[in-house]
C-alpha positions as a LaTeX table, in Angstrom:
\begin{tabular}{lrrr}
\hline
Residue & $x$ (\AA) & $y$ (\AA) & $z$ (\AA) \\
\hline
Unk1 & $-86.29$ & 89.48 & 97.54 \\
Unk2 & $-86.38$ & 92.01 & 94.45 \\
Unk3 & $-89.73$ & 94.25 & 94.61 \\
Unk4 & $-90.76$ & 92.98 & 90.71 \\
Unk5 & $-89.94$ & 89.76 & 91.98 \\
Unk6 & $-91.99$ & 89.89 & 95.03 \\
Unk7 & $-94.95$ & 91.59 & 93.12 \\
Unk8 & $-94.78$ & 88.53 & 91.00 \\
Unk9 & $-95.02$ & 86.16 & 93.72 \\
Unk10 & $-98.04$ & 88.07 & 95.30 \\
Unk11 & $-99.83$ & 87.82 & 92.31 \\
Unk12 & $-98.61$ & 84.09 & 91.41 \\
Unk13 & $-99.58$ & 82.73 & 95.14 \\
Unk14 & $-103.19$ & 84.99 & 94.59 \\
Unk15 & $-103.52$ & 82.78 & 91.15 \\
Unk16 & $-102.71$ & 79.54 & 92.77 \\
Unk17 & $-104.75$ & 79.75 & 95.67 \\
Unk18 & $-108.00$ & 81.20 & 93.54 \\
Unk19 & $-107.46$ & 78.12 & 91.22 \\
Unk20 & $-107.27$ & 75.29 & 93.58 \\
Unk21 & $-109.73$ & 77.12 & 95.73 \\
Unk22 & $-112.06$ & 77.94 & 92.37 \\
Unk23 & $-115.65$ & 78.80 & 93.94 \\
Unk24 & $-114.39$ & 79.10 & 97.42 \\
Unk25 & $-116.09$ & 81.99 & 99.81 \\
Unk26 & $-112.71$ & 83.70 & 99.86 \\
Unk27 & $-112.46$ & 87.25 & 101.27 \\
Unk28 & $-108.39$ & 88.56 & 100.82 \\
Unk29 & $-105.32$ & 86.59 & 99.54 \\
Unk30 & $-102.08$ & 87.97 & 101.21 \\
Unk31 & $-98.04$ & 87.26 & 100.79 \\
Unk32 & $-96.36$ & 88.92 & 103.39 \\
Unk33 & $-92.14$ & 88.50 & 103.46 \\
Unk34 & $-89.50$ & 89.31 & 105.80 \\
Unk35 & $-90.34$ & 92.43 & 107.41 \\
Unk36 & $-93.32$ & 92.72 & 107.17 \\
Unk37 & $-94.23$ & 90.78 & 110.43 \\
Unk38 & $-92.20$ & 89.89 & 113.66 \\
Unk39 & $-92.93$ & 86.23 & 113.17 \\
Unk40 & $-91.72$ & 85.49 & 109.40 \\
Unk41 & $-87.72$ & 84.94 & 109.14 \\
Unk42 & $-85.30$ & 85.18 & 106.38 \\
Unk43 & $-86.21$ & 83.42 & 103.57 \\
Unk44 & $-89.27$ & 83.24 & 104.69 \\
Unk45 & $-93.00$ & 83.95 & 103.01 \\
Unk46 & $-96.04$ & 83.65 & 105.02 \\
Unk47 & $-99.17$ & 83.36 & 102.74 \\
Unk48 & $-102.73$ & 84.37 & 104.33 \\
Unk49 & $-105.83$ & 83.44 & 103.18 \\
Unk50 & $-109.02$ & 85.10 & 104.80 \\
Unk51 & $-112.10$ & 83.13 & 104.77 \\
Unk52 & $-115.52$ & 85.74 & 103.92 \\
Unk53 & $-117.82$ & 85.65 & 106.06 \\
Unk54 & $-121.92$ & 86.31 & 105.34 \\
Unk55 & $-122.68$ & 89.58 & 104.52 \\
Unk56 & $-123.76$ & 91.83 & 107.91 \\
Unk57 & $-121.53$ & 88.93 & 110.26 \\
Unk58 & $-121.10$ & 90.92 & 113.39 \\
Unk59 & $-116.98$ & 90.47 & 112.61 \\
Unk60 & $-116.64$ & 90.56 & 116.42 \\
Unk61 & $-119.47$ & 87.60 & 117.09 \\
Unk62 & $-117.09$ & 84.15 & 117.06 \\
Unk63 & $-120.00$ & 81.50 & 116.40 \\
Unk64 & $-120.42$ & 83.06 & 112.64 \\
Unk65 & $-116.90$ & 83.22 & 112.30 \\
Unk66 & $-116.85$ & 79.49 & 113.77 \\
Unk67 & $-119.18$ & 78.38 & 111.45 \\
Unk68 & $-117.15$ & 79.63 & 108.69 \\
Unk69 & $-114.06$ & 78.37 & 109.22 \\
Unk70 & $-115.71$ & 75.10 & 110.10 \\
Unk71 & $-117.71$ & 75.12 & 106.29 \\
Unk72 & $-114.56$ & 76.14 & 104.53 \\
Unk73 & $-112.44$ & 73.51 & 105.97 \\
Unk74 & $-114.59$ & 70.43 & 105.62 \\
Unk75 & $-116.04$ & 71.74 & 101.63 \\
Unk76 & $-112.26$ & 72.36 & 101.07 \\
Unk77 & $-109.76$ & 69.89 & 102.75 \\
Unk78 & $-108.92$ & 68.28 & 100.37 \\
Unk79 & $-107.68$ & 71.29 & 97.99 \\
Unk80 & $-105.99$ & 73.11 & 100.26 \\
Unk81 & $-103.87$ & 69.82 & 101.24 \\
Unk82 & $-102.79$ & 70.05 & 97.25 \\
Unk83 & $-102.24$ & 73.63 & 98.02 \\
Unk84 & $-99.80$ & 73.16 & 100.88 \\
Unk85 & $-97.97$ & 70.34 & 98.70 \\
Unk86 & $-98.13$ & 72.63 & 95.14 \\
Unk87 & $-95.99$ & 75.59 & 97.52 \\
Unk88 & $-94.01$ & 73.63 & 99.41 \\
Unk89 & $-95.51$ & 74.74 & 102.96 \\
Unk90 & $-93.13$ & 74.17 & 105.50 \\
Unk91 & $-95.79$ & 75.13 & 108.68 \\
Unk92 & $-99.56$ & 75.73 & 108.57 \\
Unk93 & $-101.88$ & 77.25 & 110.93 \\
Unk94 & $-105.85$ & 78.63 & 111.36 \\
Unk95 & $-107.51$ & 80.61 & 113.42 \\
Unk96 & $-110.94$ & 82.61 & 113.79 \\
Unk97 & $-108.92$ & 85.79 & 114.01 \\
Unk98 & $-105.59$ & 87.16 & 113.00 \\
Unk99 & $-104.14$ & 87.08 & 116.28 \\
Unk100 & $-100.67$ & 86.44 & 115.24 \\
Unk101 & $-100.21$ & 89.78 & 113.66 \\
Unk102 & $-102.63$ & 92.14 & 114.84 \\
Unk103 & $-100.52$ & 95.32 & 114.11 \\
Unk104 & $-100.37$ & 94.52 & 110.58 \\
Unk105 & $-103.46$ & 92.53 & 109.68 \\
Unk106 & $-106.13$ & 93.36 & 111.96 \\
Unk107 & $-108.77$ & 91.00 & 112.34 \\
Unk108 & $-112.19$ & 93.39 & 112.73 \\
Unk109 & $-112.73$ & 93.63 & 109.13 \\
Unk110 & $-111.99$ & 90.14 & 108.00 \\
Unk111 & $-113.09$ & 86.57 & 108.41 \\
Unk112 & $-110.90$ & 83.76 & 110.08 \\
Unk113 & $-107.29$ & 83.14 & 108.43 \\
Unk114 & $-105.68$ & 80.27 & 106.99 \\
Unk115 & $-101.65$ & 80.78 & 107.38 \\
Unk116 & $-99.33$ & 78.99 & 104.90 \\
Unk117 & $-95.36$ & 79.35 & 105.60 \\
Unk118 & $-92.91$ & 78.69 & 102.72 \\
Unk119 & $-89.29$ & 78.66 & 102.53 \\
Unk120 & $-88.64$ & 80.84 & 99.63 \\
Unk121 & $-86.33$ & 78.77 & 97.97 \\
Unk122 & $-89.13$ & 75.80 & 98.27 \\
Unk123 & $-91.75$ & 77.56 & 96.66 \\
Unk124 & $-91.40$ & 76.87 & 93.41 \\
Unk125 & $-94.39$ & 76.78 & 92.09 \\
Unk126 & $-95.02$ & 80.37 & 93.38 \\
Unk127 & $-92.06$ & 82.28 & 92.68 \\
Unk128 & $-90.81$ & 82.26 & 89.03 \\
Unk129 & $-93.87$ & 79.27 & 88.37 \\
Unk130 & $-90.78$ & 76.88 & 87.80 \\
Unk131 & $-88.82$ & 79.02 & 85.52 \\
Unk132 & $-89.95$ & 82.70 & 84.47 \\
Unk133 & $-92.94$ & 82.90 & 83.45 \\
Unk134 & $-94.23$ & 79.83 & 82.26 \\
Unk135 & $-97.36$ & 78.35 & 83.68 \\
Unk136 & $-97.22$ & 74.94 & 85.74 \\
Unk137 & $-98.60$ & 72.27 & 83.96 \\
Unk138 & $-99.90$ & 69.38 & 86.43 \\
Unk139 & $-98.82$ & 65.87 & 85.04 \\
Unk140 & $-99.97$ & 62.85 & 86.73 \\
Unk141 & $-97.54$ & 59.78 & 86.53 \\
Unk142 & $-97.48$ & 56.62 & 88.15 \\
Unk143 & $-94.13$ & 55.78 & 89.52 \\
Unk144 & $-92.77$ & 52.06 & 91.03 \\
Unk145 & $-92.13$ & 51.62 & 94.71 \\
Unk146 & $-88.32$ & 52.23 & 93.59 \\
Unk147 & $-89.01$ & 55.35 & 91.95 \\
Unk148 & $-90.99$ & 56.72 & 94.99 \\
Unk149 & $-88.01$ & 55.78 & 97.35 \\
Unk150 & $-85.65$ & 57.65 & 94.88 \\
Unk151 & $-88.25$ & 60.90 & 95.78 \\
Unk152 & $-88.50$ & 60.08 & 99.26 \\
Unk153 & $-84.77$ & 60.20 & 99.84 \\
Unk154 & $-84.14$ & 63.78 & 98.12 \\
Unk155 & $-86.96$ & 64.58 & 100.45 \\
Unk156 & $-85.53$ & 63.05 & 103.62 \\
Unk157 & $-82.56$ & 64.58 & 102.37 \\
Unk158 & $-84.00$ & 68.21 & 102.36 \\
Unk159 & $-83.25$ & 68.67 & 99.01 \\
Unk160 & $-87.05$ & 68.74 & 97.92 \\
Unk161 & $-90.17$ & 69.55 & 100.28 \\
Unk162 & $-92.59$ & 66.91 & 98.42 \\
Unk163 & $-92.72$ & 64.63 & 95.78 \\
Unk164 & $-93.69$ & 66.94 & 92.87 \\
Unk165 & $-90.80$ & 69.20 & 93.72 \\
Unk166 & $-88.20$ & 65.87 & 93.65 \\
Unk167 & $-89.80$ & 65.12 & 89.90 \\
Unk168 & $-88.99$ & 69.23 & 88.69 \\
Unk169 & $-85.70$ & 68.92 & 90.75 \\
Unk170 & $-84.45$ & 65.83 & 89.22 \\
Unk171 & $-85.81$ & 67.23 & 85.50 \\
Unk172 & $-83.73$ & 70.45 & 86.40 \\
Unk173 & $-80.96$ & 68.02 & 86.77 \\
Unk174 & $-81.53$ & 66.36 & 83.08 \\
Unk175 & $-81.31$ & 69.33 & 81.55 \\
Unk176 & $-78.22$ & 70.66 & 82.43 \\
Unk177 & $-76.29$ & 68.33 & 81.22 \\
Unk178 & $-74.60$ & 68.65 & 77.73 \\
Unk179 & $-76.12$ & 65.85 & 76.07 \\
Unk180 & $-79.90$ & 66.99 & 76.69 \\
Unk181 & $-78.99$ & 69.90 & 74.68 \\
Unk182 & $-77.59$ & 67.68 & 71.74 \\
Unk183 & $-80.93$ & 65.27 & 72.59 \\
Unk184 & $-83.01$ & 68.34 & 71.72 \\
Unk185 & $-81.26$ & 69.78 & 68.72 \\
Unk186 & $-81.55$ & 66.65 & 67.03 \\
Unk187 & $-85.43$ & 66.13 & 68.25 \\
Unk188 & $-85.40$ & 69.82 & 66.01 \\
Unk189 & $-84.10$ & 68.35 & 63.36 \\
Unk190 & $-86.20$ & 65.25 & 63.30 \\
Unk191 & $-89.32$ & 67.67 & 63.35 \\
Unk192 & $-88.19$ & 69.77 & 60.58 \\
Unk193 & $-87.51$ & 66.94 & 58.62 \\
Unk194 & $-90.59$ & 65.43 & 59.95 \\
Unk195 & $-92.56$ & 68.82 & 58.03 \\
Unk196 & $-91.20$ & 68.13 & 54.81 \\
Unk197 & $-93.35$ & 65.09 & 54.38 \\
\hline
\end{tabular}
């Protein structure tokens, strides 16, 4: 992945989990990629988010860091399940310390670790924000038991990770054919004639 592009992603996945997570005792937000730890694998991005701990937490005592990770979980399951869906996380994992990479996050400093794994090319809400720099705009919509088996099978079929990336999949679709394009230059039209009144 391109350095700007990466940079963007950083600060993208920092936005989304600050959002969803608004109010949360949150100490770091990381995005690490290929290379930068033994564990993460092409196409891979492993997201880290360290929980704070209380100011003067012994970082090596495990029953504050416990107690923590414990708090933040329960006050915040339910968000961070939107979370995992919003980036399409393939794997996630927790710990009271960073002991999957200690040589390039050590865990003295920090407070336990949540750790999110993407498949780039599934995390679209993080990289690009679902084409350049527009903002994602959450849309709730209630679909028939037909619809949902339409999402189900592009997600059985590995071509989307969760529902909500079958719905901007299938959109992507709409618009690239020919006749959207007409569809919209007449919608123009309609509004400029529309402005005239």
């Amino acid at each position: 992945m391109e350095q700007a592009e990466f940079a963007r992603a950083r600060q993208n996945f920092e936005d989304e989990v600050r959002t969803r997570l608004g109010g949360a005792m949150i100490d770091t937000v990381e995005l690490l990629q290929y290379g930068d730890a033994p564990a993460i694998e092409p196409g891979e991005l492993l997201g880290k988010i360290f929980i704070a701990l209380p100011a003067g937490t012994d970082t090596a005592d495990m029953t504050p860091r416990r107690e923590a990770f414990v708090a933040f979980n329960n006050a915040h399951s339910e968000a961070l399940a939107e979370l995992r869906e919003a980036l399409g996380v393939t794997s996630f994992g927790a710990g009271l310390e960073d002991v999957v990479f200690p040589d390039t996050t050590p865990a003295s400093p920090r407070g336990p670790v949540l750790n999110l794994k993407m498949q780039e090319g599934r995390a679209q809400a993080l990289l690009g924000r679902l084409g350049g720099d527009q903002p994602v705009t959450p849309v709730m919509a209630r679909l028939g038991r037909e619809d949902l088996q339409t999402l189900d099978t592009l997600i059985a079929a590995g071509i989307a990770s969760s529902r909500a990336e079958a719905v901007r999949w299938a959109l992507a679709r709409i618009r690239e054919r020919p006749a959207f394009e007409q569809l919209r230059a007449r919608s123009r039209e309609i509004e400029a004639l529309k402005s005239q009144f």
